[in-house]
N, C-alpha and C positions, 0 to 999 in steps of 0.2 A: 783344301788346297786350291788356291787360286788358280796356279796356271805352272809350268813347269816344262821343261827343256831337257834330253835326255840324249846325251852324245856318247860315245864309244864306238864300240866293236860290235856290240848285242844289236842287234835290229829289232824294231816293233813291227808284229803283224797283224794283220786284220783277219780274225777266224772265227767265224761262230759268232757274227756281230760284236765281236770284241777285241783290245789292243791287249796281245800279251806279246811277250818276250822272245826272242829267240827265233831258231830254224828260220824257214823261205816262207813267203807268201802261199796263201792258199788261191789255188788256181780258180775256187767257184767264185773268190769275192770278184773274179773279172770274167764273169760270164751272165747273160742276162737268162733270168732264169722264164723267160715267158720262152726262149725258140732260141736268139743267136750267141752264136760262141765263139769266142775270140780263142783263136790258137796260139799259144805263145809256150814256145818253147824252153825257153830260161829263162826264169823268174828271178829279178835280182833280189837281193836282200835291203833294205832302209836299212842306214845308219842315225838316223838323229829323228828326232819328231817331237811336239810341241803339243799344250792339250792347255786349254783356256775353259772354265766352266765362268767365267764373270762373276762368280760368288762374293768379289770384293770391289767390282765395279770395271772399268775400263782401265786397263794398264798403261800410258801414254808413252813406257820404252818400247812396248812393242805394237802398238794399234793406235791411228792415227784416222780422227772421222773430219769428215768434209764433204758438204753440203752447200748449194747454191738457191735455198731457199728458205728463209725464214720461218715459213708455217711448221718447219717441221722441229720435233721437238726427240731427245734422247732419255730414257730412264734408266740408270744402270744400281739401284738402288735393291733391287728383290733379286740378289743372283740372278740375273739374267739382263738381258738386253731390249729395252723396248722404246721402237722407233716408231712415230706415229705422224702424221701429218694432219691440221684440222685444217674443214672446207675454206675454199675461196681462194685468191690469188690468178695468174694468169692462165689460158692452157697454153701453155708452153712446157716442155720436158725438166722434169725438178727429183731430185734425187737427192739422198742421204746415205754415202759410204761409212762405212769402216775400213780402212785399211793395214794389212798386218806388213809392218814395216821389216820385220829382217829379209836378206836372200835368201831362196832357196834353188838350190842346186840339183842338174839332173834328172830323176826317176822322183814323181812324189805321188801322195793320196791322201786328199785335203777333204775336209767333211764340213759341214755346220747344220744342225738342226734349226727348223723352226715351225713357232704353233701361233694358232688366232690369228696367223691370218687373215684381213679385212681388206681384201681389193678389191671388191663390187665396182668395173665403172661404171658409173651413171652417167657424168655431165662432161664429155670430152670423147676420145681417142688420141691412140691406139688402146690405151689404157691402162692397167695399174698392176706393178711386177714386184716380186720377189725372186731376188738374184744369188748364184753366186759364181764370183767372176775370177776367170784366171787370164794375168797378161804376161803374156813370153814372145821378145823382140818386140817386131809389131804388130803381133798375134794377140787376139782374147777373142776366149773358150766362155762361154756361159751356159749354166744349168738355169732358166727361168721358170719359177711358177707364176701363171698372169690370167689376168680376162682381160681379152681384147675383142677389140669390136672386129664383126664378122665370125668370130673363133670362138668367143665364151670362155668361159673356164678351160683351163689348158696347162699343160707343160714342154720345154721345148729346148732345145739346145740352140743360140744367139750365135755366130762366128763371124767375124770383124773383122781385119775383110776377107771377103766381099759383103758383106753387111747382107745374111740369110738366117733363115729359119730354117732348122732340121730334127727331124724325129719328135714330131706334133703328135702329141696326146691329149685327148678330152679329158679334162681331171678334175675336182671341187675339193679336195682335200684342203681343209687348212692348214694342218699340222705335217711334217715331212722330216726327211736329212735332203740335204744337196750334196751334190759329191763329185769330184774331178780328180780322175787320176789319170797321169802321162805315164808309159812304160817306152822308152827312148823316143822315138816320131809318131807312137799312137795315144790319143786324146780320147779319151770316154766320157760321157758326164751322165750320172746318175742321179735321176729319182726315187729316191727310198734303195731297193734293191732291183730294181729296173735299169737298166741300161736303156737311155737316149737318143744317141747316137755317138760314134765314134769316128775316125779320122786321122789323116797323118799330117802332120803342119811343123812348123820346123823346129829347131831342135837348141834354138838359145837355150841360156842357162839362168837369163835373168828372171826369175818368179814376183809377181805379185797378184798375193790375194784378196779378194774385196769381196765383202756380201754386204748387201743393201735394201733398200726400199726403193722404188720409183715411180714414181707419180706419171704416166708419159703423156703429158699434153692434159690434163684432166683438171677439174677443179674440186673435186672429191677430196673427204675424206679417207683414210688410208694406215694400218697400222699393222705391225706384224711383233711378234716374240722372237729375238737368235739367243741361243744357246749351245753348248758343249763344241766350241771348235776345234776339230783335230785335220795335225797333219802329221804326217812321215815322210821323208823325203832322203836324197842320198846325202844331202850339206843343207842345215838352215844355218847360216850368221851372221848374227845381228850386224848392220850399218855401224861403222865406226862413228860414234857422237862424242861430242864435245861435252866438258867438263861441265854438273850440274850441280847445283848448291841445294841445301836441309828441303829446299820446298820445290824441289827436280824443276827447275830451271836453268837453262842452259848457263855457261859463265865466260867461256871463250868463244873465238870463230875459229869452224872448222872446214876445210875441203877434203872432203875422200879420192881416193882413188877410184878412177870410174871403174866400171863395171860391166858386162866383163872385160877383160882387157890381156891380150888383142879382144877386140872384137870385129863380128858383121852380122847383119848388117845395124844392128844398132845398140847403141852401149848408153849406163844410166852415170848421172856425177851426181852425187849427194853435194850437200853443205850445210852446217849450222849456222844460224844465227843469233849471238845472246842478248842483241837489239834491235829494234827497227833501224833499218840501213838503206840508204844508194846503193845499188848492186848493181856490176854487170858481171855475167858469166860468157865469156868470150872463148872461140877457139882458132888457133893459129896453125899454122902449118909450118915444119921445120928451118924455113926463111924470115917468119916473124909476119907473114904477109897473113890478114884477118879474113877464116872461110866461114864461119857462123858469128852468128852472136845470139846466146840463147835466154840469158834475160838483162834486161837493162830498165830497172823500176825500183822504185823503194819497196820494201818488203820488210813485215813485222817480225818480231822476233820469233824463232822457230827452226822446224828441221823442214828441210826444200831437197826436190830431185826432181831433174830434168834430163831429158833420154835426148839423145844424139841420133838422128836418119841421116848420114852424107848420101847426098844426090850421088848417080851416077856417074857426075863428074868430078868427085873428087877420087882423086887417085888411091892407091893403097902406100902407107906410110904411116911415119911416125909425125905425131901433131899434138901441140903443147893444148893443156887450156888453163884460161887464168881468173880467178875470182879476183875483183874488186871491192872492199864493203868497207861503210866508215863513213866517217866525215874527215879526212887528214884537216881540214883548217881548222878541227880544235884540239889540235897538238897530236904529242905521242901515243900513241897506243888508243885512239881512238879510229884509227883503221887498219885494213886488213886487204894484204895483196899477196897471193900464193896461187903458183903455177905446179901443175903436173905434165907428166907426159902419157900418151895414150899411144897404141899402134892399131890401126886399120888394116885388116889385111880381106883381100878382097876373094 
């Protein structure tokens, strides 16, 4: 089974290094078993949870990879996942995501393994990671395994901002889990069954997960295994998308309702697109007067989200936003204009 979605009443827990069915969480999976102990009183229950082995390759309704560097290259071909980068190119910072595209909601514990591992740096700094990343508002939570110059072989929790290093372990391990779980305002990120470090950071509801490769400034080569990703969480779902045809290509334009909504301090707007388009994604205030504008570019066919920070000066209220997309001068139905509304509340 490739990958599978499991919603109702029944909750999935983590026990005994394994997902079964049913009853509360067990308390040891959030305790570091070398010394500290997190006290937590009431343990919710997970409603939904998601389990991906890639035994059939990369599933494009729910994972979405992006990359700002050519050298690197994807294999999803042997059940599993294999992202590699060959030498040369700039040192400049080069990365290869995956990103799991639904929401998720509230309380979660997300997991990914991965083996072979190859981040030797040699010819650069800081040097050469294996991630996996959580962003909630304008918060992310990383679990990195890396060699960096000064530090060696290591693992280490990343927090953004203020852009730090916490809970620094000497480690060579190639093969691992990564693992981030939130329990309302506390963040833990796990290596294998080691606790990291933990923390309290704020409490959106908008989830995105990503695990990747990164190259940081190096000219190296670079290559890692991901497999088995799991999450639970209290709500995953999926982005509303636009109609796809026999070979999952998009077929109309779509704007979603942004997300969350009210929100503060920052909310996400999807969109499809079933062609390369002029876009702009504009937002208005309920006078029609223009406080953003969040993109205005041609953009190829595909699914797009862009998250909304209002500065301190805009006020709390309600505020439309409006998608653009098309060509209108060649005729009907060759573009696309749909407004929603949003509330801000401060």
């Amino acid at each position: 089974m490739k990958n599978s979605f499991k919603f109702g009443i029944s909750s999935e827990v983590y026990k005994n290094d394994r997902w079964t069915s049913g009853g509360t969480r067990s308390l040891k999976s959030l305790i570091n078993r070398g010394g500290l102990i997190l006290l937590i009183l009431f343990m919710p229950s997970f409603a939904d949870s998601y389990v991906d082995t890639f035994s059939n390759g990369i599933d494009t309704l729910y994972w979405a990879i992006q990359s700002n560097d050519t050298l690197y290259h994807v294999d999803d071909t042997h059940g599993d996942l294999r992202f590699s980068r060959s030498p040369g190119g700039m040192h400049v910072l080069n990365k290869l995501h995956l990103r799991f595209l639904p929401v998720v909601q509230g309380d979660f514990d997300v997991k990914v393994d991965f083996s072979n591992a190859y981040i030797n740096r040699i010819n650069g700094s800081p040097g050469n990671q294996v991630q996996l990343n959580s962003q909630f508002g304008g918060q992310t939570f990383c679990v990195v395994r890396s060699d960096e110059i000064n530090f060696g072989h290591n693992y280490h929790v990343w927090i953004d901002p203020p852009g730090q290093w916490r809970g620094y372990q000497a480690n060579t391990d190639t093969t691992g889990t990564l693992r981030i779980v939130r329990i309302d305002s506390l963040v833990s990120g796990y290596f294998d069954s080691t606790l990291v470090f933990s923390g309290v950071f704020n409490k959106s509801n908008l989830m995105h997960f990503v695990f990747c490769l990164q190259n940081n400034g190096t000219t190296d080569s670079t290559s890692v295994i991901f497999d088995n990703f799991n999450i639970i969480a209290d709500s995953i779902q999926q982005f509303q998308t636009g109609l796809r045809d026999s070979e999952n290509k998009l077929t109309s334009y779509i704007l979603c309702q942004n997300y969350p909504n009210p929100f503060n301090p920052t909310t996400s707007i999807e969109f499809d697109l079933p062609k390369s388009s002029n876009v702009t994604l504009k937002i208005f205030n309920i006078l029609g007067e223009e406080v953003a504008t969040l993109v205005s570019d041609r953009l190829s066919a595909g699914s797009y989200q862009y998250e909304w920070s209002p500065t301190a000066r805009i006020a709390s209220g309600v505020y439309l936003y409006r998608l653009q997309a098309g060509d209108p001068s060649q005729g009907a139905g060759q573009s696309y204009v749909e407004t929603r509304k949003m509330v801000l509340m401060r």
